[in-house]
C-alpha positions as CSV (number, residue, x, y, z in Angstrom):
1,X,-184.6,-110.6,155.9
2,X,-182.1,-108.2,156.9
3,X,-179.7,-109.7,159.9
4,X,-180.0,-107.6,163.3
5,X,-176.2,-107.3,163.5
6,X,-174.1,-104.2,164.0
7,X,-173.0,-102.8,161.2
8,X,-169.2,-102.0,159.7
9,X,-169.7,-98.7,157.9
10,X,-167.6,-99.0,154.4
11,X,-164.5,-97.3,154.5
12,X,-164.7,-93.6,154.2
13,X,-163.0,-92.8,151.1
14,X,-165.0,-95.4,149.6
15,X,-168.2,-94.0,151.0
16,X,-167.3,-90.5,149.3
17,X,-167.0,-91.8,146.1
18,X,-169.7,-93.4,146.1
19,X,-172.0,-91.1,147.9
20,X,-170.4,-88.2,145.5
21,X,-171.9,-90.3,141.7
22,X,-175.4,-91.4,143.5
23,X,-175.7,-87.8,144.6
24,X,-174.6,-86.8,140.5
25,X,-177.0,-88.7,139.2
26,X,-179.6,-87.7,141.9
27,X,-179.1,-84.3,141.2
28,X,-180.7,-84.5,137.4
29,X,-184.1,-86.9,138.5
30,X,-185.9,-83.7,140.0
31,X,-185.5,-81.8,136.9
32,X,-187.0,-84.9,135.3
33,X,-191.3,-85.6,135.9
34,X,-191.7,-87.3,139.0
35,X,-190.3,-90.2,139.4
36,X,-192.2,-93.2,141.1
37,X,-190.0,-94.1,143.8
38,X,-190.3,-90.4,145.0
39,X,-193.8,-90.7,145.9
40,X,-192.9,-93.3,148.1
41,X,-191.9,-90.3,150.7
42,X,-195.3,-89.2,150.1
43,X,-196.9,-92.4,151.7
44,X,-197.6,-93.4,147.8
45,X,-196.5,-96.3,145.9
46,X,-193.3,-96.2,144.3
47,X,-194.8,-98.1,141.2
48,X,-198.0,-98.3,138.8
49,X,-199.2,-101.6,137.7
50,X,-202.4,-101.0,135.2
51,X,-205.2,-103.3,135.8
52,X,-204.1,-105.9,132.7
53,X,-201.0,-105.9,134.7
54,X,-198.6,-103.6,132.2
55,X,-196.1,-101.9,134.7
56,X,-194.8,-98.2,134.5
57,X,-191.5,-98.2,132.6
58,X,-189.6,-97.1,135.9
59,X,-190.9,-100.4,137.5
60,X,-189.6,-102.5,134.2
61,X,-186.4,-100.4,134.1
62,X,-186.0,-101.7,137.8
63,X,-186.7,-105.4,137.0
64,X,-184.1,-104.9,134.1
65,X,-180.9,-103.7,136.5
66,X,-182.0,-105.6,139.3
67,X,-181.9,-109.0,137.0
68,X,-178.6,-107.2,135.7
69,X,-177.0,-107.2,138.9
70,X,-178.7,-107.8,142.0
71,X,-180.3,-111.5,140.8
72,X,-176.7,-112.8,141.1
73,X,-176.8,-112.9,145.4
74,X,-180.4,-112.3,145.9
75,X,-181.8,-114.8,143.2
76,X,-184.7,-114.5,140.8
77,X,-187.1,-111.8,141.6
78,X,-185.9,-111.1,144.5
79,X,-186.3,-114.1,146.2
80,X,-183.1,-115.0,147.8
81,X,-180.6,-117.6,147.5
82,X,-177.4,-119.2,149.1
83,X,-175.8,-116.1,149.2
84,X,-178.0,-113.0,149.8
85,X,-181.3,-113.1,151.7
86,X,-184.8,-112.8,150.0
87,X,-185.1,-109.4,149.1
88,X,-189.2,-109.7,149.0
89,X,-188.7,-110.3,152.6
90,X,-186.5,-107.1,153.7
91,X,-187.8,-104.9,151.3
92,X,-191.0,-105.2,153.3
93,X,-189.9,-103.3,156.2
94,X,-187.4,-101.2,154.7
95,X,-187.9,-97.5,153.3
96,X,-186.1,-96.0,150.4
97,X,-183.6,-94.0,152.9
98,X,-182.1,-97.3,154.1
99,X,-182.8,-98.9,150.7
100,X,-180.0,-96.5,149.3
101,X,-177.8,-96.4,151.5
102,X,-177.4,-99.9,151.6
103,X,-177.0,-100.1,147.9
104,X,-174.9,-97.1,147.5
105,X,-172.3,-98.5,150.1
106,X,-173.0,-101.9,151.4
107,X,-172.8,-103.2,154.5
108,X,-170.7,-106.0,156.8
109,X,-172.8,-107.6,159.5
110,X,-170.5,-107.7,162.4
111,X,-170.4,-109.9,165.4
112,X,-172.3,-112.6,163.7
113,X,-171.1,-116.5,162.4
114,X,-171.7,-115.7,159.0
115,X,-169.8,-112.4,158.4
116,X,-171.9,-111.7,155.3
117,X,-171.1,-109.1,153.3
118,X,-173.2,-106.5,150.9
119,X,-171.0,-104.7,148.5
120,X,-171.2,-101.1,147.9
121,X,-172.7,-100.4,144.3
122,X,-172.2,-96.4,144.6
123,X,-169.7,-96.3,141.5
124,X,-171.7,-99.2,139.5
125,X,-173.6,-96.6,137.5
126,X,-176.0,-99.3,136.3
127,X,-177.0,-99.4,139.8
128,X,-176.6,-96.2,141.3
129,X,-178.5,-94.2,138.0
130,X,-181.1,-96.5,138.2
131,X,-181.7,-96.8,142.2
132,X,-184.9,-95.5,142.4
133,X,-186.3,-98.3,139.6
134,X,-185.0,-101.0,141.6
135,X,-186.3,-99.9,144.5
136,X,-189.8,-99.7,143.1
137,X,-189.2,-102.8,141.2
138,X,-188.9,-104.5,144.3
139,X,-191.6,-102.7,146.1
140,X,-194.0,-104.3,143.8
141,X,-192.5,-107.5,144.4
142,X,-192.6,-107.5,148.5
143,X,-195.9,-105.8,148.1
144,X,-197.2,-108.5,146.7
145,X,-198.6,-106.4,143.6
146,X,-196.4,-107.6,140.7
147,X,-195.4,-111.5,140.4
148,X,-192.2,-113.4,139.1
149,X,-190.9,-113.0,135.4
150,X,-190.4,-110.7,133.2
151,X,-192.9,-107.8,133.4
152,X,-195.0,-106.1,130.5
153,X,-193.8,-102.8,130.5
154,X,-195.1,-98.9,128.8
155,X,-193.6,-97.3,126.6
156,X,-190.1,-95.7,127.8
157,X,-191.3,-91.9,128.4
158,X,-188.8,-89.1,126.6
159,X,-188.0,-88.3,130.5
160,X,-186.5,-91.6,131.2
161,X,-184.2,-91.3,127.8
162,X,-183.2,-88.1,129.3
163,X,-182.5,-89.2,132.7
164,X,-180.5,-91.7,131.6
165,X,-178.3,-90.2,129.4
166,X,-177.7,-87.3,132.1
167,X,-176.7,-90.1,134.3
168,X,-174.8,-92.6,131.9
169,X,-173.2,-90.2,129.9
Protein backbone atom coordinates (compact mmCIF):
# COMPACT_ATOMS: atom_id res chain seq x y z
CA UNK A 1 0.00 0.00 0.00
CA UNK A 2 1.19 3.31 -0.74
CA UNK A 3 2.49 5.31 2.56
CA UNK A 4 0.27 8.53 3.47
CA UNK A 5 3.42 10.65 3.78
CA UNK A 6 4.26 13.94 2.09
CA UNK A 7 5.97 13.68 -0.78
CA UNK A 8 9.72 15.08 -2.04
CA UNK A 9 9.05 15.89 -5.70
CA UNK A 10 12.39 14.59 -7.73
CA UNK A 11 14.52 17.26 -8.56
CA UNK A 12 13.48 19.37 -11.41
CA UNK A 13 16.04 18.83 -13.97
CA UNK A 14 15.59 15.28 -13.34
CA UNK A 15 11.82 15.55 -13.70
CA UNK A 16 12.40 17.14 -17.28
CA UNK A 17 14.20 14.52 -18.56
CA UNK A 18 12.25 12.28 -17.67
CA UNK A 19 8.97 13.73 -18.26
CA UNK A 20 10.52 14.93 -21.85
CA UNK A 21 11.30 10.59 -23.09
CA UNK A 22 7.84 9.28 -21.44
CA UNK A 23 6.04 12.17 -23.26
CA UNK A 24 8.41 10.82 -26.76
CA UNK A 25 7.37 7.71 -26.48
CA UNK A 26 3.75 8.72 -25.56
CA UNK A 27 3.53 10.78 -28.47
CA UNK A 28 3.65 7.58 -31.13
CA UNK A 29 0.92 5.10 -28.96
CA UNK A 30 -2.09 7.24 -30.35
CA UNK A 31 -1.05 6.78 -33.84
CA UNK A 32 -0.87 3.16 -32.86
CA UNK A 33 -4.72 0.97 -32.39
CA UNK A 34 -5.82 1.62 -28.98
CA UNK A 35 -4.00 0.57 -26.51
CA UNK A 36 -5.54 -1.25 -23.35
CA UNK A 37 -4.37 0.83 -20.67
CA UNK A 38 -6.14 3.79 -22.52
CA UNK A 39 -9.48 2.51 -21.97
CA UNK A 40 -8.85 2.54 -18.49
CA UNK A 41 -9.88 6.54 -18.71
CA UNK A 42 -12.87 5.29 -20.29
CA UNK A 43 -14.08 3.41 -17.02
CA UNK A 44 -12.85 0.08 -19.12
CA UNK A 45 -10.32 -2.40 -18.28
CA UNK A 46 -6.95 -1.77 -19.14
CA UNK A 47 -6.54 -5.57 -20.05
CA UNK A 48 -8.28 -8.62 -21.91
CA UNK A 49 -8.04 -12.02 -20.46
CA UNK A 50 -10.03 -14.63 -22.92
CA UNK A 51 -12.07 -17.05 -21.07
CA UNK A 52 -9.14 -20.12 -21.26
CA UNK A 53 -7.17 -17.46 -19.58
CA UNK A 54 -4.76 -16.30 -22.78
CA UNK A 55 -3.99 -12.51 -21.97
CA UNK A 56 -3.77 -9.64 -24.67
CA UNK A 57 -0.16 -9.23 -25.68
CA UNK A 58 -0.09 -5.62 -23.93
CA UNK A 59 -0.95 -7.40 -20.58
CA UNK A 60 2.03 -10.09 -21.30
CA UNK A 61 4.36 -7.34 -22.52
CA UNK A 62 3.53 -5.77 -19.08
CA UNK A 63 4.31 -9.00 -17.02
CA UNK A 64 7.55 -9.14 -19.14
CA UNK A 65 9.03 -5.42 -18.04
CA UNK A 66 7.53 -5.50 -14.81
CA UNK A 67 9.47 -9.02 -14.03
CA UNK A 68 12.36 -7.06 -15.88
CA UNK A 69 12.49 -4.36 -13.49
CA UNK A 70 9.98 -3.73 -11.08
CA UNK A 71 10.04 -7.60 -9.46
CA UNK A 72 13.41 -6.64 -7.96
CA UNK A 73 11.66 -4.08 -4.85
CA UNK A 74 8.14 -5.07 -5.32
CA UNK A 75 8.65 -9.06 -5.55
CA UNK A 76 7.02 -11.63 -7.66
CA UNK A 77 3.87 -10.55 -9.26
CA UNK A 78 3.55 -7.81 -7.66
CA UNK A 79 3.33 -8.85 -4.38
CA UNK A 80 5.75 -6.94 -2.30
CA UNK A 81 8.74 -7.70 -0.42
CA UNK A 82 11.37 -6.25 2.16
CA UNK A 83 11.82 -3.42 0.13
CA UNK A 84 8.84 -2.15 -1.90
CA UNK A 85 5.24 -2.56 -0.81
CA UNK A 86 2.79 -5.04 -2.51
CA UNK A 87 2.01 -3.57 -5.61
CA UNK A 88 -1.55 -5.75 -5.79
CA UNK A 89 -2.32 -3.75 -2.86
CA UNK A 90 -1.73 0.00 -4.15
CA UNK A 91 -2.54 -0.63 -7.55
CA UNK A 92 -6.06 -1.14 -6.19
CA UNK A 93 -6.78 2.37 -5.49
CA UNK A 94 -4.51 4.08 -7.78
CA UNK A 95 -5.38 5.36 -11.49
CA UNK A 96 -3.06 5.46 -14.39
CA UNK A 97 -2.41 9.38 -13.81
CA UNK A 98 -0.67 8.70 -10.50
CA UNK A 99 0.50 5.30 -11.75
CA UNK A 100 2.82 7.29 -14.15
CA UNK A 101 3.84 9.77 -12.52
CA UNK A 102 5.13 7.67 -9.94
CA UNK A 103 6.98 5.57 -12.29
CA UNK A 104 8.13 8.24 -14.52
CA UNK A 105 9.80 10.12 -11.44
CA UNK A 106 9.55 8.39 -8.26
CA UNK A 107 8.95 9.52 -5.17
CA UNK A 108 10.59 10.10 -1.30
CA UNK A 109 8.07 9.71 1.48
CA UNK A 110 9.02 12.41 3.83
CA UNK A 111 8.52 12.83 7.45
CA UNK A 112 8.28 9.20 8.08
CA UNK A 113 10.90 6.48 9.98
CA UNK A 114 11.47 4.63 7.03
CA UNK A 115 12.52 7.32 4.40
CA UNK A 116 11.68 4.89 1.58
CA UNK A 117 12.41 5.80 -1.58
CA UNK A 118 10.90 5.09 -5.31
CA UNK A 119 13.28 5.77 -8.04
CA UNK A 120 12.40 7.65 -11.03
CA UNK A 121 12.26 5.29 -14.18
CA UNK A 122 11.50 8.24 -16.83
CA UNK A 123 14.95 7.60 -18.81
CA UNK A 124 14.75 3.60 -18.26
CA UNK A 125 13.11 3.18 -21.74
CA UNK A 126 12.27 -0.44 -20.84
CA UNK A 127 10.03 1.10 -18.42
CA UNK A 128 8.92 4.27 -19.62
CA UNK A 129 8.01 2.72 -23.50
CA UNK A 130 6.27 0.07 -22.01
CA UNK A 131 4.27 2.08 -19.08
CA UNK A 132 1.00 1.44 -20.15
CA UNK A 133 1.61 -2.67 -20.20
CA UNK A 134 2.73 -2.61 -16.77
CA UNK A 135 0.12 -0.73 -15.68
CA UNK A 136 -2.45 -3.14 -17.10
CA UNK A 137 -0.34 -5.95 -16.22
CA UNK A 138 -0.85 -5.03 -12.77
CA UNK A 139 -4.37 -4.04 -13.05
CA UNK A 140 -5.14 -7.62 -13.75
CA UNK A 141 -3.16 -8.66 -10.92
CA UNK A 142 -4.86 -6.22 -8.11
CA UNK A 143 -8.09 -6.88 -9.91
CA UNK A 144 -7.93 -10.11 -9.02
CA UNK A 145 -8.53 -11.24 -12.85
CA UNK A 146 -5.09 -12.77 -13.79
CA UNK A 147 -3.09 -15.00 -11.12
CA UNK A 148 0.72 -15.47 -10.35
CA UNK A 149 3.28 -16.88 -13.12
CA UNK A 150 3.95 -16.42 -16.19
CA UNK A 151 0.88 -15.60 -18.40
CA UNK A 152 -0.29 -17.27 -21.74
CA UNK A 153 -0.10 -14.54 -24.08
CA UNK A 154 -1.61 -13.63 -28.12
CA UNK A 155 0.13 -13.28 -30.65
CA UNK A 156 2.32 -9.86 -30.63
CA UNK A 157 0.02 -7.57 -33.02
CA UNK A 158 2.16 -5.66 -36.05
CA UNK A 159 1.06 -2.44 -33.91
CA UNK A 160 2.98 -3.46 -30.89
CA UNK A 161 6.31 -4.21 -33.22
CA UNK A 162 5.66 -0.79 -34.40
CA UNK A 163 5.29 0.91 -31.14
CA UNK A 164 8.13 -0.41 -29.96
CA UNK A 165 10.49 0.27 -32.36
CA UNK A 166 9.21 4.05 -32.44
CA UNK A 167 9.94 4.00 -28.80
CA UNK A 168 13.21 1.87 -28.55
CA UNK A 169 14.74 2.96 -31.51
Amino acid sequence: MIPETPLEPAPAARRGRQTVLALLCAVAAPLLAPHPAALAAEGEKPYRIAADGVVDWYTFSGFRRYHADCHVCHGPDGLGSSFGPPLTESMKTMDYDDFAEVVINGRKAVGTASQSVMPGFGENRNVACFIDDIYAYLKARADGALGRGRPKKEAKPSEATERDNDCLG
